[in-house]
TILOBA-466348 format. One line per field, with one value per residue (C-alpha): residue number from 1; x, y, z. Coordinates in steps of 0.1 Angstrom, whole numbers, plus 5000, padded with zeros to 4 digits. Layout:
<atoms>
n [NUM; ...] $
u [X; ...] $
v [Y; ...] $
w [Z; ...] $
</atoms>
This chain:
<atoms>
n [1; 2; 3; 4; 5; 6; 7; 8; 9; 10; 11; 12; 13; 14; 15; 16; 17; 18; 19; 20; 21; 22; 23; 24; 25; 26; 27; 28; 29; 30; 31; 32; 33; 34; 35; 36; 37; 38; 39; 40; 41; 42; 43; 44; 45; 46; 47; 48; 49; 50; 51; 52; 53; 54; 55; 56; 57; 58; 59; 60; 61; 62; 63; 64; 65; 66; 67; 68; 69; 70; 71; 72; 73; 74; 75; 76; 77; 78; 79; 80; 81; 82; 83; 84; 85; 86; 87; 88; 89; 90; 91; 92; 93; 94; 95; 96; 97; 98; 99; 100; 101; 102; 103; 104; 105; 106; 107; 108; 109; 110; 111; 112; 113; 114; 115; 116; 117; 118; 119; 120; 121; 122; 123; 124; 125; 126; 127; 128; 129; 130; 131; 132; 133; 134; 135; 136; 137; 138; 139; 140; 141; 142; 143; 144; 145; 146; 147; 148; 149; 150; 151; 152; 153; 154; 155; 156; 157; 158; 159; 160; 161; 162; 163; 164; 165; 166; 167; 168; 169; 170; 171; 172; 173; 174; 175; 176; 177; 178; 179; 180; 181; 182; 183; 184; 185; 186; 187; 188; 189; 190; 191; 192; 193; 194; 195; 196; 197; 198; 199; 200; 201; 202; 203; 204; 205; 206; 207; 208; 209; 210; 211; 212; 213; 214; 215; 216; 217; 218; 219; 220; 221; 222; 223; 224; 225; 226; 227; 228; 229; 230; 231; 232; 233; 234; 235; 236; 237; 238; 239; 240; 241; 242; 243; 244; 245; 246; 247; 248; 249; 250; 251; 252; 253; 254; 255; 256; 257; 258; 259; 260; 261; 262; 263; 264; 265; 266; 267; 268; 269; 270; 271; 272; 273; 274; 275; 276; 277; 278; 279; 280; 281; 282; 283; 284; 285; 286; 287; 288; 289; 290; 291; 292; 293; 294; 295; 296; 297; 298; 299; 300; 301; 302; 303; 304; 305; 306; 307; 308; 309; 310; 311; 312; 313; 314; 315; 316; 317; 318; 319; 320; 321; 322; 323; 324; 325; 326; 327; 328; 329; 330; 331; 332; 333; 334; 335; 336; 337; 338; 339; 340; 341; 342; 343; 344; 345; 346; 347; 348; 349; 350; 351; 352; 353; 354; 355; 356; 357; 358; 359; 360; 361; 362; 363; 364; 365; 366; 367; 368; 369; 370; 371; 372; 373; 374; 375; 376; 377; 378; 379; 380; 381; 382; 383; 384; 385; 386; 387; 388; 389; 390; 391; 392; 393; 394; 395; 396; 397; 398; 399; 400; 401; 402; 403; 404; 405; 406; 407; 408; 409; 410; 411; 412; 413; 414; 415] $
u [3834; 3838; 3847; 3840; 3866; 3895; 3891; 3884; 3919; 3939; 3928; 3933; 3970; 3972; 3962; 3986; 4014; 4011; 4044; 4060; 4029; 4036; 4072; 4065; 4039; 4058; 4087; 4062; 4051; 4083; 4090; 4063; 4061; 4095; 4088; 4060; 4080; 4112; 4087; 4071; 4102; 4110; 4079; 4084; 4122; 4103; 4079; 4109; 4123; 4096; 4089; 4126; 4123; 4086; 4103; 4114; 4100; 4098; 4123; 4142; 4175; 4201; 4233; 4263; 4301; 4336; 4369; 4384; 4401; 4422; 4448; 4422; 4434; 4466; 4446; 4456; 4434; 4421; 4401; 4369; 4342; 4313; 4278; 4267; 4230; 4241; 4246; 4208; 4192; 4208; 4196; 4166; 4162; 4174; 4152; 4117; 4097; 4109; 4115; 4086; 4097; 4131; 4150; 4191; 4200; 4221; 4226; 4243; 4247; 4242; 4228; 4219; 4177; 4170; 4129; 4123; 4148; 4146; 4176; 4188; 4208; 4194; 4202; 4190; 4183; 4175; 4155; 4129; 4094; 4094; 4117; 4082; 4071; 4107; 4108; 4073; 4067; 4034; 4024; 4006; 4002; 4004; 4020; 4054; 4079; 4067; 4080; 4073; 4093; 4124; 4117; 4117; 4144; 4120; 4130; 4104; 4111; 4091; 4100; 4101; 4077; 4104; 4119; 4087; 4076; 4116; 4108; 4072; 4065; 4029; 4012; 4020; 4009; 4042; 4027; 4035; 4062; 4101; 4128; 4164; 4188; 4222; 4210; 4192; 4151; 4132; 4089; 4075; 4051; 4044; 4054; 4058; 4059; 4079; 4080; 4111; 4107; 4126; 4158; 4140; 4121; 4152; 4155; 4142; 4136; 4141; 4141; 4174; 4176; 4174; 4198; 4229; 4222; 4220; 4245; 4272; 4268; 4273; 4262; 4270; 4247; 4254; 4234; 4205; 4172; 4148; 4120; 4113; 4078; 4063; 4062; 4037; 4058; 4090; 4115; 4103; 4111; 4145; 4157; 4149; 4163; 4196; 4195; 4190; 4214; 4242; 4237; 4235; 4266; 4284; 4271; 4283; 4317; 4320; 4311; 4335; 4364; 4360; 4376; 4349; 4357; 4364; 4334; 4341; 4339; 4304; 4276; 4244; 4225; 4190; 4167; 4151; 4189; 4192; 4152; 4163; 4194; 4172; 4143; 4167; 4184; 4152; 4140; 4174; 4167; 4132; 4142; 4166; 4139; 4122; 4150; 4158; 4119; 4117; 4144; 4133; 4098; 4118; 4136; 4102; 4091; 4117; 4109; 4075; 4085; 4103; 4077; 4054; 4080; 4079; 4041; 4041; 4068; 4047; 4016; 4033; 4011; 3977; 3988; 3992; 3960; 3941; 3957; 3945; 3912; 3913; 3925; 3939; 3971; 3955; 3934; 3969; 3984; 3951; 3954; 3989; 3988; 3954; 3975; 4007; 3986; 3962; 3993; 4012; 3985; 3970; 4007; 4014; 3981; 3989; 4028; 4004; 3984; 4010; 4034; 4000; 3988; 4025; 4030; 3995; 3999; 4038; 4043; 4029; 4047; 4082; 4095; 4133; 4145; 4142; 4117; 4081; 4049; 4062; 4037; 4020; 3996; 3963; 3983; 4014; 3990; 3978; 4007; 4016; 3984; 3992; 4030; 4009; 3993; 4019; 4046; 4019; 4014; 4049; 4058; 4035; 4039; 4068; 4057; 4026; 4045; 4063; 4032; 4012; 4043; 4042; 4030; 4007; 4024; 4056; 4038; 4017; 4048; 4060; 4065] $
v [6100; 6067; 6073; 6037; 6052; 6058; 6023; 6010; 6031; 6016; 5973; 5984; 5995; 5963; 5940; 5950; 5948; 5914; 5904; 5937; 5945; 5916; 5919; 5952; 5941; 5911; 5933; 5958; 5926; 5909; 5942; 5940; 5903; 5907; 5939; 5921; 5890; 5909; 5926; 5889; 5875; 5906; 5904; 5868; 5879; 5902; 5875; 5848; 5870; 5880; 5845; 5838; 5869; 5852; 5819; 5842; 5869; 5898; 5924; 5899; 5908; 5880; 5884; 5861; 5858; 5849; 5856; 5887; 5899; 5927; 5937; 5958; 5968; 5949; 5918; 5896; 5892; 5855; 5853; 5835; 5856; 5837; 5854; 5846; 5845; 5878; 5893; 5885; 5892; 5929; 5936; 5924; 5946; 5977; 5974; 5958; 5980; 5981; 5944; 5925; 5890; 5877; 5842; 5835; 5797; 5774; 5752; 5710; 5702; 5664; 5658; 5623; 5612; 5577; 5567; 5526; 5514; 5544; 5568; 5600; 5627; 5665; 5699; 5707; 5741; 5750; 5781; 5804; 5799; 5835; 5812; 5802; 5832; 5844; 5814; 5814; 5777; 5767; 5740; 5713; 5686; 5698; 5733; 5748; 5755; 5776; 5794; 5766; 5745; 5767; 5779; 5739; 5725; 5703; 5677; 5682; 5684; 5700; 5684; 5695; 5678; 5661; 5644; 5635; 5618; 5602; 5586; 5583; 5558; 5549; 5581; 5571; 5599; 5614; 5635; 5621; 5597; 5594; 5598; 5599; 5629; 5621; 5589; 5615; 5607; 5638; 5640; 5650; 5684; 5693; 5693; 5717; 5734; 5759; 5778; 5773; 5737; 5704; 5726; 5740; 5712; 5689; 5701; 5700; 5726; 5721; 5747; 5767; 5760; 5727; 5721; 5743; 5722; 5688; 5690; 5705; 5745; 5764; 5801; 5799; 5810; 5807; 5837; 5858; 5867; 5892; 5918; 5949; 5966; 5972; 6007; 6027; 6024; 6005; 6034; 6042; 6003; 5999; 6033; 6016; 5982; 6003; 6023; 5994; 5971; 6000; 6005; 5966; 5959; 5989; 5973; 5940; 5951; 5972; 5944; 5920; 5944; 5942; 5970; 5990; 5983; 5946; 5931; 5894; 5896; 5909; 5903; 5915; 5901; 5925; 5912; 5943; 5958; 5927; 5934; 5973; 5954; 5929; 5955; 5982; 5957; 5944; 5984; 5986; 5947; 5962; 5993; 5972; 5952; 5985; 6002; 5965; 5964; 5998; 6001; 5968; 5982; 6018; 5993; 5984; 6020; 6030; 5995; 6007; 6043; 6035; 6012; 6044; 6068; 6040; 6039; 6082; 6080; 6051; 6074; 6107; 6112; 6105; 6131; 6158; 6148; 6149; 6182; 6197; 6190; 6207; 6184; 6197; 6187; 6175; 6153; 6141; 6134; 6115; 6090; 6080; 6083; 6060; 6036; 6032; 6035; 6008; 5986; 5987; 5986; 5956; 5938; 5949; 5937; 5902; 5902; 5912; 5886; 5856; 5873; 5871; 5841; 5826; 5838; 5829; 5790; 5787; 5815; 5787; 5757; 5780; 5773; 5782; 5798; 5833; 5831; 5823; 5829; 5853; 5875; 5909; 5931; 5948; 5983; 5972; 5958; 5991; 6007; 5986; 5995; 6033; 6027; 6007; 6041; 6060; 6040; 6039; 6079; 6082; 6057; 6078; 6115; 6116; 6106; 6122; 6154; 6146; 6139; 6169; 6192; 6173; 6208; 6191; 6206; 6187; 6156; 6156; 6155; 6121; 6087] $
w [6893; 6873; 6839; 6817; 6790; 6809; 6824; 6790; 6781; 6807; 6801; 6765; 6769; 6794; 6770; 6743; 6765; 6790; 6792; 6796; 6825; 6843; 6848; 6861; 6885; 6892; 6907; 6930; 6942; 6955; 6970; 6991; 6996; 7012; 7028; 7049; 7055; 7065; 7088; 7101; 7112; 7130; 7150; 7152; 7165; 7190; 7200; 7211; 7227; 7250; 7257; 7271; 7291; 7304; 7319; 7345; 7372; 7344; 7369; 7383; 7397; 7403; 7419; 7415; 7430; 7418; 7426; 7425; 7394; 7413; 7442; 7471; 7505; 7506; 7494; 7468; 7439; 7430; 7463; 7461; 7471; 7487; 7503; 7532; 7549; 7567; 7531; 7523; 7559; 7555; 7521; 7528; 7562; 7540; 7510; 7524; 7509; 7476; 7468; 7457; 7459; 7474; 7481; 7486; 7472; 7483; 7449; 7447; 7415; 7407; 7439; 7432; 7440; 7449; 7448; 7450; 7418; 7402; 7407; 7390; 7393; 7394; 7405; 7443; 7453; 7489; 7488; 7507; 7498; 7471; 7446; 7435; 7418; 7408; 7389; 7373; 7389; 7387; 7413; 7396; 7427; 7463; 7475; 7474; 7506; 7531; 7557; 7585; 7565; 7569; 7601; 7613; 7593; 7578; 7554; 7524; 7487; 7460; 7429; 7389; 7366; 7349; 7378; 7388; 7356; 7358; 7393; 7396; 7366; 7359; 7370; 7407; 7425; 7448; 7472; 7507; 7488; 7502; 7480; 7488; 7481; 7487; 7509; 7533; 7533; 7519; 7521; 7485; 7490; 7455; 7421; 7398; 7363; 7348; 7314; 7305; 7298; 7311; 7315; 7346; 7354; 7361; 7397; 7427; 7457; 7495; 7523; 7522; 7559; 7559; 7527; 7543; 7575; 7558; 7533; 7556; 7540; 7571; 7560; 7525; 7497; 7463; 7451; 7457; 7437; 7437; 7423; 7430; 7437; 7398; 7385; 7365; 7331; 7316; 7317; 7356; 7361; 7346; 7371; 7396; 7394; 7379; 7414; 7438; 7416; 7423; 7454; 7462; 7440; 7462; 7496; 7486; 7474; 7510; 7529; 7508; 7506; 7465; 7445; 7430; 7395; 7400; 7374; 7387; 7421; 7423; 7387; 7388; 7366; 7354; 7334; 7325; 7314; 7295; 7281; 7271; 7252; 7235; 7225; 7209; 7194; 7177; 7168; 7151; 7135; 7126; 7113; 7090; 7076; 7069; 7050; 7029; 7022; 7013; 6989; 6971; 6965; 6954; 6926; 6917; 6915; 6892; 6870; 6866; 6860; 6835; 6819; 6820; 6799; 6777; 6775; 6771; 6742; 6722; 6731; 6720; 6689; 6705; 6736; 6712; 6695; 6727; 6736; 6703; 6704; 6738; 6762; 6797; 6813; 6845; 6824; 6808; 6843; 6855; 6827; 6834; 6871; 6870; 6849; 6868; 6903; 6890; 6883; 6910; 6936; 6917; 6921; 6956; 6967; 6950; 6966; 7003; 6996; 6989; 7021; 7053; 7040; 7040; 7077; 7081; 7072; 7078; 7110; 7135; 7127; 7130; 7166; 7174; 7206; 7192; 7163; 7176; 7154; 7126; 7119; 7110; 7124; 7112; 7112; 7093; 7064; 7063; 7060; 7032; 7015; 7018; 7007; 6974; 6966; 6971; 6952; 6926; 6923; 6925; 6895; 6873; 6882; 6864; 6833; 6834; 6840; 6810; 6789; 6802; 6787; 6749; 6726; 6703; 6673; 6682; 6693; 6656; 6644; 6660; 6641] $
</atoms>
């Protein structure tokens, strides 16, 4: 029920004391302006870091060799290990049904692209006609490789928006175009978009068959991509690309005559491994926040408990009178905890305020490689509006307690 009086009560006490109210509320309200901006930047943490993991196929698998790092069979360690079109066929052959999307590369780096007098020099990758989807390419003129294109040794090139836009000047259209790669004529097919920006964007794709034929390759492969079939959850996903990277790595290492601990002779790289790093590092980042946020609005509690002892010992006198004339001790304890709740909840909701509209107006225009969009979400502003109660109620129990136990005789007594 609304009771004018009390409400009357609390402005009154308010009013006599702004200062001393304001720098109480003022410290509630940094507590939770920082809480929820600790809490932004985490999500904004959360949200870069999804993005990068976006560029690519989001269970990609890729797998890389070096040289061996130790002595194996008599062997001598150093050796280069290099894969082989044979190493791909197999695991392909052995793991159909679970993979998803698969392509070995045969990579030249600074393969040098000729068009009319334009010239520049760009990474090459011959690959099989998957590449597209483990790399998130969108096609934007024409159509990617395909598997007549391999299968016929056929001299086409799909290129990267940026090399396109570097060569192509004046919106000239390069579909059906020649360019040059290394002084050998290549068709233009398509050209692409990717994600992950110009990075990804300065290079261009020709059949793998046709690049280890061209460029003098033989069999080699530089490394080997795929994704498996999806599963129902996250957990169900990462068991399984931990299983078939094992048993690949173990296949590969056999077949190479590796030793089974040697960590440079065979890397596997999964993304959802590296994901399951990246989100528990963010939980523990998150959790962080939380604690910091917590314990700065727990300073504030105590400042405003303390204000409210204050406000009970310079209202000692009239307690004992209102006791007296009959007065119960829950009534006592309502009249401080409506006080200290009104307060607090008044200066968090100010410090909520200032910290979404912040992240509201600022959040967008923040763009680094792992902070996208700070920001909060409907449920964390309601938590924050519970933890405002709470911190509230528990600011004032304490010296309402106190009040409710003045004896009137001792509290008449009081100057």
């Amino acid at each position: 029920m609304f009771d004018l009086e009390r409400w009357q009560e609390i402005f009154e006490t308010i009013s006599k004391n702004k200062m001393r109210t304001f720098l109480t509320g003022l410290s509630v309200a940094s507590g939770i302006f920082i809480l929820v901006i600790l809490l932004g930047i985490g999500q904004g943490m959360q949200n870069g870091i999804s993005s990068e993991f976006e560029n690519d196929a989001a269970n990609i698998l890729f797998i890389f060799t070096g040289a061996t790092s130790k002595e194996y069979k008599g062997l001598n360690p150093g050796r280069r290990i290099t894969m082989k079109n044979d190493d791909y066929n197999t695991t392909v052959a052995k793991n159909e049904d679970q993979l998803e999307y698969k392509s070995s590369v045969y990579r030249i780096w600074g393969g040098l692209i000729n068009y009319e007098k334009e010239s520049g020099s760009y990474r090459v990758e011959g690959v099989y006609p998957d590449f597209q989807f483990l790399e998130n390419a969108s096609m934007t003129h024409g159509r990617f490789i395909n598997p007549n294109d391999n299968n016929s040794f056929e001299k086409v090139v799909v290129l990267g928006n940026k090399v396109k836009n570097d060569l192509f000047k004046n919106g000239k259209d390069p579909i059906g175009e020649y360019v040059q790669i290394k002084d050998i004529n290549f068709k233009v097919i398509g050209v692409y978009t990717d994600p992950g920006g110009e990075r990804e964007e300065s290079r261009v794709f020709i059949p793998i068959s046709t690049s280890q034929k061209a460029f003098n390759a033989g069999n080699d492969i530089n490394f080997m991509s795929f994704t498996l079939q999806k599963e129902e959850n996250f957990e169900a996903a990462l068991a399984s690309s931990e299983k078939f990277s094992e048993e690949l790595e173990t296949f590969l290492k056999e077949r190479h005559t590796v030793a089974p601990d040697d960590e440079r002779a065979i890397r596997i790289n999964n993304s959802l491994e590296n994901a399951k790093r990246f989100y528990d590092l963010m939980d523990m980042i998150r959790f962080f926040f939380w604690g910091v946020g917590i314990c700065t609005i727990i300073a504030g509690i105590v400042g405003v408990s303390n204000i409210m002892l204050i406000i009970v010992k310079e209202r000692t006198k009239e307690i004992g009178i209102r006791k007296a004339l009959g007065a119960q001790p829950l009534s006592i304890i309502g009249m401080i905890l409506h006080e200290s709740i009104f307060v607090t909840t008044i200066a968090g909701f100010v410090g909520l305020i200032f910290s979404l509209a912040l992240l509201e107006f600022v959040g967008p225009l923040i763009e680094t490689e792992y902070i996208a969009n700070p920001s909060v979400n409907f449920n964390v502003a309601l938590i924050t509006v519970f933890i405002l109660v709470l911190a509230g109620a528990i600011a004032g129990f304490f010296p309402a307690w106190r009040a409710a136990r003045i004896k009137p005789i001792i509290a008449l007594r009081d100057e």
